[in-house]
C-alpha positions in Angstrom: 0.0 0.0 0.0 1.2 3.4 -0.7 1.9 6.4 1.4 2.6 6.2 5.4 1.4 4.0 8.0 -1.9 5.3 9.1 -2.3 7.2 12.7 -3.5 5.6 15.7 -6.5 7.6 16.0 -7.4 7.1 12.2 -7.6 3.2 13.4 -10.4 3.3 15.5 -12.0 5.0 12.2 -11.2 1.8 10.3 -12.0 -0.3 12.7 -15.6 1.6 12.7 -16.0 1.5 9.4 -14.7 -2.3 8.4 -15.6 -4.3 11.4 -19.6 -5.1 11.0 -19.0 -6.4 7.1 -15.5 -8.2 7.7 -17.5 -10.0 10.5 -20.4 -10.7 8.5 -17.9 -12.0 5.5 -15.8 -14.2 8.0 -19.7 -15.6 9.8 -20.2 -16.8 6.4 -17.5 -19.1 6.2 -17.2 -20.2 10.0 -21.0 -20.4 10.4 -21.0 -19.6 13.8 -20.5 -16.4 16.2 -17.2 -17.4 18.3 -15.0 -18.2 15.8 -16.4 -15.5 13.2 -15.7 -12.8 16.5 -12.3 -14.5 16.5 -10.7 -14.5 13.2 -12.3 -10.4 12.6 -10.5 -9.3 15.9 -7.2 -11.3 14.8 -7.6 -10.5 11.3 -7.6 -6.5 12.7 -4.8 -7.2 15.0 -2.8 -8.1 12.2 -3.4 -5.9 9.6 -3.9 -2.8 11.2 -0.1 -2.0 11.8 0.3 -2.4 8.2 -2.7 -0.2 6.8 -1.6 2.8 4.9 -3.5 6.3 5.4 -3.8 7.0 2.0 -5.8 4.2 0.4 -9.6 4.4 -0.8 -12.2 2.2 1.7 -11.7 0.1 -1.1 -8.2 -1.2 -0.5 -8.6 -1.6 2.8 -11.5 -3.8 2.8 -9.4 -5.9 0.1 -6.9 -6.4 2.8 -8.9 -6.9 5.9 -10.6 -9.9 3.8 -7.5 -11.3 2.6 -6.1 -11.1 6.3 -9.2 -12.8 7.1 -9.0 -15.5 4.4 -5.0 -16.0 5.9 -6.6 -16.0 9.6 -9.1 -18.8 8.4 -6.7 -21.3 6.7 -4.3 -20.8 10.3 -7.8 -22.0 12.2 -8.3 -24.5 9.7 -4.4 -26.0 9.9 -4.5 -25.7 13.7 -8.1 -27.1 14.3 -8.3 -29.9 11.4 -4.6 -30.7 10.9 -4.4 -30.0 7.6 -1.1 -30.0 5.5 -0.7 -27.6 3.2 2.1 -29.5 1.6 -0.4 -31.9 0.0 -2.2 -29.0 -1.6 0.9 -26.3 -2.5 3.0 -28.2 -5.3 5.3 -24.9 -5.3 5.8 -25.3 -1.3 10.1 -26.0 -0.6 9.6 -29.3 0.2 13.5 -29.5 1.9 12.1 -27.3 4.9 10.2 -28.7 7.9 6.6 -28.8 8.5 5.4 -25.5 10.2 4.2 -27.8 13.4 5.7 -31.4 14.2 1.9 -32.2 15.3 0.7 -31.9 11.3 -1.4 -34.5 10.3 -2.3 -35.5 6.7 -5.6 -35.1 5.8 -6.0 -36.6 2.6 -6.9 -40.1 3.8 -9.5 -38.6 5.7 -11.0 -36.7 2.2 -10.2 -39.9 0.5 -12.6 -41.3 2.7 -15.6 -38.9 2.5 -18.5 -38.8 -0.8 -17.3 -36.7 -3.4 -19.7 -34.3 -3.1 -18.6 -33.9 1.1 -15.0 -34.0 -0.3 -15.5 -31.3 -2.9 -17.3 -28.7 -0.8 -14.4 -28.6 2.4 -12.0 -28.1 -0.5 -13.8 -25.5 -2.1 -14.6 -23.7 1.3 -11.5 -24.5 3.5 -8.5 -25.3 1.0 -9.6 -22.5 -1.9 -11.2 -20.2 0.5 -14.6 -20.3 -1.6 -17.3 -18.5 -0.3 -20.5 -20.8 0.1 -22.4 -19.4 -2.7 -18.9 -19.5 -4.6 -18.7 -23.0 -3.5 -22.6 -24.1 -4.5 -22.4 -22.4 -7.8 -18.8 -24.6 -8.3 -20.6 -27.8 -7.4 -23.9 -26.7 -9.0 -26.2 -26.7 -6.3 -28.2 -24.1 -4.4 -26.6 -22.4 -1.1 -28.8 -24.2 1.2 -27.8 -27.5 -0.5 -24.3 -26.2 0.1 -24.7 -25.1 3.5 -26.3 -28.7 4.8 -23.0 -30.4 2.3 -20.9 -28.7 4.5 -22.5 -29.6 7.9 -22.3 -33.2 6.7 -18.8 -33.5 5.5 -17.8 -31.8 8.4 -19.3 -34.2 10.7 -18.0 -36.9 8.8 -14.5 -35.8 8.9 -14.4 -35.7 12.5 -15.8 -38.6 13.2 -13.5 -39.9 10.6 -10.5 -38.3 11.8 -11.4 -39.6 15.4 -12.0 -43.4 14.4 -8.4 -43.1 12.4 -6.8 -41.5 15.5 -8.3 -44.0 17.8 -7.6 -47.3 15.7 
């Protein structure tokens, strides 16, 4: 972003102005308040140092939402285990995993329905936005919505049966 860092009192202007629709864009990919309350406040915390005073509304709201999306796949890695290594072909694969703890994921998506399989990559690995993700997989939002309940479910309980066994 061009021109200085912005002022400490222009943040709480940001913050004003940003914080209801980054919340209501991170709610609709976490479904549910706590997290969504969460990833806006981090997704602040992070990107405020960096915003410039100088850029439209515009810009900033870019990068709040792309902080976001970056807040959500740390969630996602922390919460579900996911490697990013089996996703990121240009990744250095000569340098460690980011956690020792990482757990691969793909038998788990190996093991779900297609359809449960192809909505948490849309939404979680591509950062797809549900109706981004039921237009992909053409089916209505709702449709989506209940896809996504499911295959979560399922990957739990699947990740907890391979865990356990």
């Amino acid at each position: 972003m061009v021109g200085g860092p912005a002022r400490p009192n222009d943040w709480e202007s940001v913050y004003q102005e940003h914080v209801a629709p980054l919340y209501r864009y991170v709610y609709s990919r976490t479904g549910n308040t706590a997290d969504a309350e969460d990833v806006t406040s981090t997704a602040f915390l992070r990107a405020l140092p960096r915003l410039r005073s100088d850029v439209s509304a515009a810009e900033i709201r870019a990068y709040l939402r792309t902080t976001a999306r970056s807040v959500l796949a740390d969630v996602w890695r922390q919460r579900h285990g996911t490697v990013l290594m089996e996703f990121d072909d240009q990744r250095d694969a000569t340098q460690p995993p980011e956690r020792e703890q990482d757990v691969d994921v793909s038998p788990i998506l190996e093991g779900l329905p297609a359809n449960y399989r192809s909505v948490l990559e849309f939404r979680f690995l591509r950062g797809y936005s549900i109706r981004e993700t039921a237009a992909a997989m053409g089916v209505s939002v709702a449709n989506a919505k209940v896809l996504q309940l499911r295959a979560l479910r399922r990957a739990a309980a699947t990740g907890v049966r391979d865990v356990e066994g």
